[in-house]
DOKE-220401 format. One record per residue (C-alpha): residue number from 1; z, x, y. Coordinates in nm, 4 decimals. Layout:
# residues N
ATOM|k|up|east|north
ATOM|NUM|Z|X|Y $
...
# end
This chain:
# residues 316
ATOM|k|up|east|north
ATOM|1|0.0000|0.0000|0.0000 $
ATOM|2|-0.1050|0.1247|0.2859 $
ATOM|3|0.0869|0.2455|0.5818 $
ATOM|4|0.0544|0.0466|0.9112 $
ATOM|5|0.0381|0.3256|1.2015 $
ATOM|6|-0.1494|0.0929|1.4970 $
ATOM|7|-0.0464|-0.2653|1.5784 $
ATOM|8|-0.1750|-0.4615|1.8841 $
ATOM|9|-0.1046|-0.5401|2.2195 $
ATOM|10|-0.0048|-0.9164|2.0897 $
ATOM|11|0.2130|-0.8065|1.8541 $
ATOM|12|0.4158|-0.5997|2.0826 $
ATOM|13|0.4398|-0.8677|2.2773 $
ATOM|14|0.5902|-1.0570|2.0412 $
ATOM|15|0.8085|-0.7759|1.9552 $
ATOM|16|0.9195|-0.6293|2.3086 $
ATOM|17|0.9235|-0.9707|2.5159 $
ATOM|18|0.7450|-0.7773|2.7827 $
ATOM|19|0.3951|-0.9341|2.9340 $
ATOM|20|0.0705|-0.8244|2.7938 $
ATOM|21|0.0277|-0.6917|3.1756 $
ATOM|22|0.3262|-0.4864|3.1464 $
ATOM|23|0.2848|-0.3630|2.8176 $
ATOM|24|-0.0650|-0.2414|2.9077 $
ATOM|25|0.0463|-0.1016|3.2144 $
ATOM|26|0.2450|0.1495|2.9951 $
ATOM|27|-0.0346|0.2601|2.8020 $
ATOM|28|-0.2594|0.2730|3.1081 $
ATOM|29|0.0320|0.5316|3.2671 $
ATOM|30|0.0342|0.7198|2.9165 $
ATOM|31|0.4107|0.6270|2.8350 $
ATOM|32|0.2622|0.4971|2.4786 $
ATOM|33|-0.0144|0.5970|2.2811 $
ATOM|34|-0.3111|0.3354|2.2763 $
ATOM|35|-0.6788|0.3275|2.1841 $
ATOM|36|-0.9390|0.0271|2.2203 $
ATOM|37|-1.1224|-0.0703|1.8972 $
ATOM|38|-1.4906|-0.1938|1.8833 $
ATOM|39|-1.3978|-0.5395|1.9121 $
ATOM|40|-1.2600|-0.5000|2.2212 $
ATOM|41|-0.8726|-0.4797|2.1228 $
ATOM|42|-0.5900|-0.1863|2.2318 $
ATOM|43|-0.3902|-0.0800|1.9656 $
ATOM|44|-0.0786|0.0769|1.9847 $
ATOM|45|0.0796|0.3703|1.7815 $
ATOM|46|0.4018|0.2221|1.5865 $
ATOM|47|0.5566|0.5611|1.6230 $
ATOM|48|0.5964|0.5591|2.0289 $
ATOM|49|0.6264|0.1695|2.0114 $
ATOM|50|0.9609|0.1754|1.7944 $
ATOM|51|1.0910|0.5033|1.9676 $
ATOM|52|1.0197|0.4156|2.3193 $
ATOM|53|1.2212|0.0914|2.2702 $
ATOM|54|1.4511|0.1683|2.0230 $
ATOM|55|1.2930|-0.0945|1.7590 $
ATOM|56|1.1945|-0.0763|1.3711 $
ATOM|57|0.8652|-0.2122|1.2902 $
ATOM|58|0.8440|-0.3556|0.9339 $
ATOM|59|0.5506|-0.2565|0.7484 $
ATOM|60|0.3592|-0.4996|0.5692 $
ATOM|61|0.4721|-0.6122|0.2503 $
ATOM|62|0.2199|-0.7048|-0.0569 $
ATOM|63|0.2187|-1.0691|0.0396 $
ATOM|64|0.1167|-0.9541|0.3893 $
ATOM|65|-0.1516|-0.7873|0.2293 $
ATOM|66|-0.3290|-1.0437|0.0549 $
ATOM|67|-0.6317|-1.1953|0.1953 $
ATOM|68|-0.5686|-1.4858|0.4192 $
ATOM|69|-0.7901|-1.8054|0.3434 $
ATOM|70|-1.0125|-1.8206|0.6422 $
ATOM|71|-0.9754|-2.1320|0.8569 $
ATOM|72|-1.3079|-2.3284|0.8555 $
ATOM|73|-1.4570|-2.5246|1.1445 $
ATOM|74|-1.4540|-2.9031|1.0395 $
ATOM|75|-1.8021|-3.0745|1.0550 $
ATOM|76|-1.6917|-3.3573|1.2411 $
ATOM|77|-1.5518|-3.0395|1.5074 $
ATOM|78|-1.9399|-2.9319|1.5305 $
ATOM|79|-2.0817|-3.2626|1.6590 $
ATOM|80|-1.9383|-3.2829|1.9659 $
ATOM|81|-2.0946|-2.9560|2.0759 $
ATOM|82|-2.4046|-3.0771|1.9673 $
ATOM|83|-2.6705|-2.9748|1.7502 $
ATOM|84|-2.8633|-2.7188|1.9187 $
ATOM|85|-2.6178|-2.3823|1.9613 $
ATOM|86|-2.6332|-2.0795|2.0735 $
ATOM|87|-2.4424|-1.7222|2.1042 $
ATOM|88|-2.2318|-1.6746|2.3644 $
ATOM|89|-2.3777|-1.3573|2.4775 $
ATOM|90|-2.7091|-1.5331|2.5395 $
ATOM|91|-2.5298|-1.8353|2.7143 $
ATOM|92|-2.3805|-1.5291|2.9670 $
ATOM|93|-2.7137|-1.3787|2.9916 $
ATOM|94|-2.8821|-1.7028|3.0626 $
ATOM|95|-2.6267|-1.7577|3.3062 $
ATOM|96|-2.5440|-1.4180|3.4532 $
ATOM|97|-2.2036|-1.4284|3.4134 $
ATOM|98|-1.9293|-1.1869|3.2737 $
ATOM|99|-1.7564|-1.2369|2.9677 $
ATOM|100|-1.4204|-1.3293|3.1903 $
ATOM|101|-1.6010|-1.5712|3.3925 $
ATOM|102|-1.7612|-1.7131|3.0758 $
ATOM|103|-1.4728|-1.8246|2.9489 $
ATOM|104|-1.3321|-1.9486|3.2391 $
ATOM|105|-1.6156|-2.2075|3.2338 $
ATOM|106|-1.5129|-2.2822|2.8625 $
ATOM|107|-1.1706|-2.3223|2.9114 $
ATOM|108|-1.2489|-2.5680|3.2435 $
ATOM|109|-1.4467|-2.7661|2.9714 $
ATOM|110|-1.8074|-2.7082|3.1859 $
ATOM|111|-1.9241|-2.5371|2.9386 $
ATOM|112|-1.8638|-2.6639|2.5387 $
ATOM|113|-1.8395|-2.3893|2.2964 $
ATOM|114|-1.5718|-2.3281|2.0244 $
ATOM|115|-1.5617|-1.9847|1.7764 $
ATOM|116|-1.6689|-1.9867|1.3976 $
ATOM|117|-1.5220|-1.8115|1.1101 $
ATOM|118|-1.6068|-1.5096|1.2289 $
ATOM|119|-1.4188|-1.5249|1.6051 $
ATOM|120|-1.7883|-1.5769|1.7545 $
ATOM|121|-1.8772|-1.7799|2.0646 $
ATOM|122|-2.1276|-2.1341|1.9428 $
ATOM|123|-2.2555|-2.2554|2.2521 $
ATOM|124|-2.3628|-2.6094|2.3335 $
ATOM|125|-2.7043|-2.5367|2.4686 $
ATOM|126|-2.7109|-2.8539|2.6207 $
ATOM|127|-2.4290|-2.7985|2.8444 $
ATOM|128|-2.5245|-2.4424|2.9457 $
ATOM|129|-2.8463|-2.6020|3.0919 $
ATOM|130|-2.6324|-2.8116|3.2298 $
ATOM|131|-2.4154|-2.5720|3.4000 $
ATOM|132|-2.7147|-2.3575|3.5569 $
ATOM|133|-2.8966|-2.7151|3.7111 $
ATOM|134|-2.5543|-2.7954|3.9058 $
ATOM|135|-2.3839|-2.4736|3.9349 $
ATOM|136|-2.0183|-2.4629|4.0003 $
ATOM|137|-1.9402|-2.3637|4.3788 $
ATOM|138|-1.9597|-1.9887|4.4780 $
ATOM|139|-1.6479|-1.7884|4.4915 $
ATOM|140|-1.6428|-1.6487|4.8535 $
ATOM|141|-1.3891|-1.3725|4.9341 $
ATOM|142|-1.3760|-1.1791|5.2608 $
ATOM|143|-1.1661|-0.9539|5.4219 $
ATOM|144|-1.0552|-1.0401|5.7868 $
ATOM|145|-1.0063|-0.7416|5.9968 $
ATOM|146|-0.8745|-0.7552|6.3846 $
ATOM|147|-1.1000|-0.9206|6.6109 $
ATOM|148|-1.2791|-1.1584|6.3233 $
ATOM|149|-0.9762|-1.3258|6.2658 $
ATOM|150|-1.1715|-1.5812|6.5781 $
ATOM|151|-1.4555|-1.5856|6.4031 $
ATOM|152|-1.4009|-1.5944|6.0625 $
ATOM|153|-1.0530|-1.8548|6.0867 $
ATOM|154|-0.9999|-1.9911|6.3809 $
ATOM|155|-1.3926|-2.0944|6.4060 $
ATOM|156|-1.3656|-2.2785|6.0598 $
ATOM|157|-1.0694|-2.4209|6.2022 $
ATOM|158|-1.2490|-2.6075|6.4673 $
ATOM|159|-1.5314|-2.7270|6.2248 $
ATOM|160|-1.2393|-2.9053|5.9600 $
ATOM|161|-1.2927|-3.2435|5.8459 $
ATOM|162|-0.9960|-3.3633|5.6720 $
ATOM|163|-0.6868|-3.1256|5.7364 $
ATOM|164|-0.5702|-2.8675|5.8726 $
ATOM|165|-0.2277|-2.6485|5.7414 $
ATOM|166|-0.0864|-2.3393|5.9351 $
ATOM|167|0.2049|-2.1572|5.8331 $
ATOM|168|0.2965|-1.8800|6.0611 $
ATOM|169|0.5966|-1.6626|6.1742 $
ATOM|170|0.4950|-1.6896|6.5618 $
ATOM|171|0.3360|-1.9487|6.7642 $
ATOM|172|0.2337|-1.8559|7.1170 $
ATOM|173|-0.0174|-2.0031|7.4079 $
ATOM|174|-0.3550|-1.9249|7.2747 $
ATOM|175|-0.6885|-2.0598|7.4244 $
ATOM|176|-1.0137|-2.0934|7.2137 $
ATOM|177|-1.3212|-1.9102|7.3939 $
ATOM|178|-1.4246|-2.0878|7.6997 $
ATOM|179|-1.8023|-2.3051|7.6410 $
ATOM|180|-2.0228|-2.2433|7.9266 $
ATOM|181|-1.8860|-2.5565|8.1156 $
ATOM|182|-1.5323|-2.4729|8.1212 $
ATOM|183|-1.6235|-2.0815|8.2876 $
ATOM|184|-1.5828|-1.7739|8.1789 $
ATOM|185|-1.2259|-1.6251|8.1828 $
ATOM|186|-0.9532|-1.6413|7.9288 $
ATOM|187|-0.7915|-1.9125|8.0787 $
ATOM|188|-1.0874|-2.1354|8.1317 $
ATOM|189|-1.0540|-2.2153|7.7214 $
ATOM|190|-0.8765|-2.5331|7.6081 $
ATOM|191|-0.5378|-2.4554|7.4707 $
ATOM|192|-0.5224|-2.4635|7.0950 $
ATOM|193|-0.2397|-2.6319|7.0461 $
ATOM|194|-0.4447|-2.9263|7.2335 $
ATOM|195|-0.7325|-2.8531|7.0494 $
ATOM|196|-0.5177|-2.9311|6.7145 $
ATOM|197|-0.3757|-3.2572|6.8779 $
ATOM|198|-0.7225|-3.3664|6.9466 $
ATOM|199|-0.8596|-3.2961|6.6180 $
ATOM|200|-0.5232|-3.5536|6.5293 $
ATOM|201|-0.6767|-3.7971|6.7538 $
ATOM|202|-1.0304|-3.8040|6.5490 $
ATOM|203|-0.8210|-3.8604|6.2314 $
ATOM|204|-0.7503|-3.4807|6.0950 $
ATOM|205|-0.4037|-3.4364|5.9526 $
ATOM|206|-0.2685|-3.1455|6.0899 $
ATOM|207|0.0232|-2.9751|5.9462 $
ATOM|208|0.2412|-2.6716|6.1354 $
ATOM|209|0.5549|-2.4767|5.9815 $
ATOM|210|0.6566|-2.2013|6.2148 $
ATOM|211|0.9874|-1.9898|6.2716 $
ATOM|212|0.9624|-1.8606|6.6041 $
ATOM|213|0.7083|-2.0955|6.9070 $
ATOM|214|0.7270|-1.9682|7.1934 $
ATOM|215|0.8364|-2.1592|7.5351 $
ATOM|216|0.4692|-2.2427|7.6662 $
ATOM|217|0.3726|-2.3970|7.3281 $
ATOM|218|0.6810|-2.6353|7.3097 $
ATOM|219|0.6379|-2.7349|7.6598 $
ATOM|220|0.3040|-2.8123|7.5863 $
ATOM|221|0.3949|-2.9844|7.2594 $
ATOM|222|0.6157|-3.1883|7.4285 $
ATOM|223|0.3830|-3.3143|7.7100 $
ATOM|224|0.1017|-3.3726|7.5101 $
ATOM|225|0.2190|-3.5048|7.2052 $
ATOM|226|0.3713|-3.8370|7.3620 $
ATOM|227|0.0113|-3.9613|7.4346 $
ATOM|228|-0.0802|-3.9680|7.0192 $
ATOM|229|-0.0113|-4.0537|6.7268 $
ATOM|230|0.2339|-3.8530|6.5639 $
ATOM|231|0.2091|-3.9085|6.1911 $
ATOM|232|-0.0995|-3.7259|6.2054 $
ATOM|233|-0.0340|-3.4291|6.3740 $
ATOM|234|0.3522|-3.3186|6.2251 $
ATOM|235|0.5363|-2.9958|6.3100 $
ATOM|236|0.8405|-2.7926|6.1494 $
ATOM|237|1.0778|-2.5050|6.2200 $
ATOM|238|1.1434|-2.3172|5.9166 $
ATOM|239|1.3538|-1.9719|6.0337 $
ATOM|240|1.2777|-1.7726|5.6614 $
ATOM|241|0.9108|-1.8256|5.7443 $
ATOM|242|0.7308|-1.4934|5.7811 $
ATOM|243|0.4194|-1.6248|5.5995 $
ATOM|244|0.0801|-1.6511|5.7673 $
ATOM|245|-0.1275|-1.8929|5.5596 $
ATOM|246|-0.4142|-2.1277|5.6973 $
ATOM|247|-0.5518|-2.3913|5.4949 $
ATOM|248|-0.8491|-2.5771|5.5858 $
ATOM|249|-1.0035|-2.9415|5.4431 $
ATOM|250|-0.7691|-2.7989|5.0863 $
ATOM|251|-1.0758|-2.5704|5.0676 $
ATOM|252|-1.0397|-2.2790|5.2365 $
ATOM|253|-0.7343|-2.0361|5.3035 $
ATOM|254|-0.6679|-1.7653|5.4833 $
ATOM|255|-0.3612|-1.5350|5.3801 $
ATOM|256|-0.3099|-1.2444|5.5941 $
ATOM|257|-0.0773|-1.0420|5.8477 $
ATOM|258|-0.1876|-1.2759|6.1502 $
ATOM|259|0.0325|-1.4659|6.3860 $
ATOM|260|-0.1128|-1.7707|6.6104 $
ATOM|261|-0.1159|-1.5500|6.8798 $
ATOM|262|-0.3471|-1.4043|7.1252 $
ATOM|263|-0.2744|-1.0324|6.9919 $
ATOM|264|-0.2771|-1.1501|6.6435 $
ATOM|265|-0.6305|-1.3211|6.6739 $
ATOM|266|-0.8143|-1.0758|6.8729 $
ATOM|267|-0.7396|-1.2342|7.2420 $
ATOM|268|-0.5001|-1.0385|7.3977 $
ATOM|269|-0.5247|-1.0606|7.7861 $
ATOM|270|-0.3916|-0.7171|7.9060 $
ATOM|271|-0.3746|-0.5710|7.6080 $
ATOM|272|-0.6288|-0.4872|7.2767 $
ATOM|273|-0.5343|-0.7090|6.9961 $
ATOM|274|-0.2951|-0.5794|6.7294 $
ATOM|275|-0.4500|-0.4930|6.4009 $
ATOM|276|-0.4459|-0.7017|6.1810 $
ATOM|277|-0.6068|-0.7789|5.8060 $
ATOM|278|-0.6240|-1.0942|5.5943 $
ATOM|279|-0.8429|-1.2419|5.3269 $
ATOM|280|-1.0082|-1.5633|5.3387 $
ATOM|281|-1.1529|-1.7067|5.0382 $
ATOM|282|-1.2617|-2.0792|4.8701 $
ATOM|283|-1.0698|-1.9974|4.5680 $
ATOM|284|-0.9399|-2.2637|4.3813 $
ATOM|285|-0.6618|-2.0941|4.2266 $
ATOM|286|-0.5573|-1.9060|4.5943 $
ATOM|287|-0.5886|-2.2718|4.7390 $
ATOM|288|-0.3661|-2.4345|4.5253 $
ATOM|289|-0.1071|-2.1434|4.5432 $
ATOM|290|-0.1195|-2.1810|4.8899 $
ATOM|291|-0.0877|-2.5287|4.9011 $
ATOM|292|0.2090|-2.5228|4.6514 $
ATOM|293|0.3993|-2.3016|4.9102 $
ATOM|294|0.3399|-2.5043|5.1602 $
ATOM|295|0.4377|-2.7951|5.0666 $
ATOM|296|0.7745|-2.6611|4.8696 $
ATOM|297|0.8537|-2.5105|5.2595 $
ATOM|298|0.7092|-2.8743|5.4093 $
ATOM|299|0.8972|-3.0835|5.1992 $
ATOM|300|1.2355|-2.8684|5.2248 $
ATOM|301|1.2744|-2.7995|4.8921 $
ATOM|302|1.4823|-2.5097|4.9438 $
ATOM|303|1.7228|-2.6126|5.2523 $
ATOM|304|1.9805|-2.7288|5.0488 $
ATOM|305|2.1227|-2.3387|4.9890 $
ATOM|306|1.9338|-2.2336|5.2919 $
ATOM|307|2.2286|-2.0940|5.5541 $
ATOM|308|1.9341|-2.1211|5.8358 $
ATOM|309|1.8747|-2.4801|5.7476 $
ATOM|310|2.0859|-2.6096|6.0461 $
ATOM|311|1.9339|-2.3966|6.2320 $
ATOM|312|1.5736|-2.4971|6.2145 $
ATOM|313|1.7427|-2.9009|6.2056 $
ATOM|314|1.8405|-2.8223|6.5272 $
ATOM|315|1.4651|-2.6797|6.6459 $
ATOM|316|1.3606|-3.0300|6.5734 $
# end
């Protein structure tokens, strides 16, 4: 009976109660011993597993040894994919995708494919086809440096058609660019916290946590928000609040080290704006993160052992 001198990542997994991330991350800094097979798979060496933490690894036994039955694919299983299949490597070429975001597809249930007795991808042809005639939306990341945080945020801002969200750590007077019939200085823009209150007006839910606004913007808050309709445009203190996160239309969101501030958006008067950096992306999964942060902050999930809590009641 043979020794067993590799086992894989899953297994110690199982064994350590560490993530797969984590235990890779320890081969990948050469703290254990590893090498990826042909399929695909890192192996580990039993020897540094059991001696880096302190465990004994059981060989396998004769009953371990004998052959497994191998788990067939019902028939009934098969129609639903449909008749006509194909491999998943020519599904990915036919759809010029990686392997990662091939399954992806598969597990979102655009695509229909399930693996044989041999661990291979059968592909409904029909719904690749499918697939490539109505495409899933394009993932679009960018990075937001200094001065386009106006263009690349605060411009999609303006152009939102169902909501807007803001979380930010500092809210200050800030004016959008002047049009050619308000002039041409600074000050000839409309004030964006009108801007906002406006887009309220029209129907846009707009949503603001901040920890710190500044004197100008609560005077103007106050003046301004007595002529509307305030279940639409809503506003919170929250003092632990150092996040900067914009969602738009629960589309788009930008995450990033910007305050609603002149300096922080590129529009400093007497100064250069700071610099600043942020990503802005239509990912679902950054989205919904977002989103879940938000409204755990919105909905004051966490000012019942919050010591600032009184604080930010007071803000109100």
């Amino acid at each position: 009976m043979a020794i067993k001198k590799y086992i894989r990542t899953t297994e110690v997994v199982k064994l350590t109660g560490l993530s797969y991330d984590e235990i890779l991350g320890l081969a990948h800094n050469g703290t254990l011993d590893c090498h990826k097979t042909r399929r695909g798979y890192w192996k580990f060496k039993v020897e540094d597993v059991e001696k880096y933490f302190g465990i004994t690894i059981n060989n396998p036994t004769e009953e371990d040894n004998k052959p497994k039955p191998t788990k067939k694919i019902q028939e009934e299983d098969k129609k639903v994919y449909n008749e006509k299949l194909i491999s998943g490597h020519t599904a990915r070429k036919y759809l010029n995708c990686t392997k990662a975001e091939f399954e992806n597809l598969v597990n979102k249930g655009v695509i229909q494919a399930y693996r044989d007795e041999d661990n291979r991808w059968k592909v409904s042809k029909e719904s690749v086809l499918r697939c490539a005639e109505n495409p899933l939306p394009m993932i679009d990341t960018r990075l937001v440096l200094n001065e386009s945080h106006y263009q690349d945020v605060i411009q999609r801002i303006c152009s939102a058609k169902t909501s807007i969200r803001i979380m930010t750590a500092n809210f200050k007077r800030f004016n959008l660019k002047p049009t050619d019939n308000q002039g041409d200085k600074y000050n000839d823009g409309t004030p964006f916290v009108k801007y906002l209150m406006a887009k309220a007006v029209q129907g846009i839910s707009v949503q603001i946590i901040c920890s710190k606004p500044s004197s100008n913007f609560t005077d103007e808050w106050t003046d301004y928000y007595r002529q509307m309709n305030p279940e639409l445009f809503e506003y919170k203190f929250c003092e632990r609040n150092h996040a900067k996160v914009i969602i738009i239309d629960d589309m788009y969101v930008y995450i990033g080290s910007a305050n609603v501030t002149p300096a922080g958006l590129g529009q400093g008067i007497f100064t250069p704006g700071n610099f600043e950096v942020g990503v802005f992306t239509n990912n679902p999964d950054f989205v919904t993160s977002a989103n879940d942060l938000f409204s755990m902050i919105w909905d004051e999930k966490c000012c019942n052992n919050c010591h600032r809590a009184q604080k930010c009641n007071e803000k109100q």
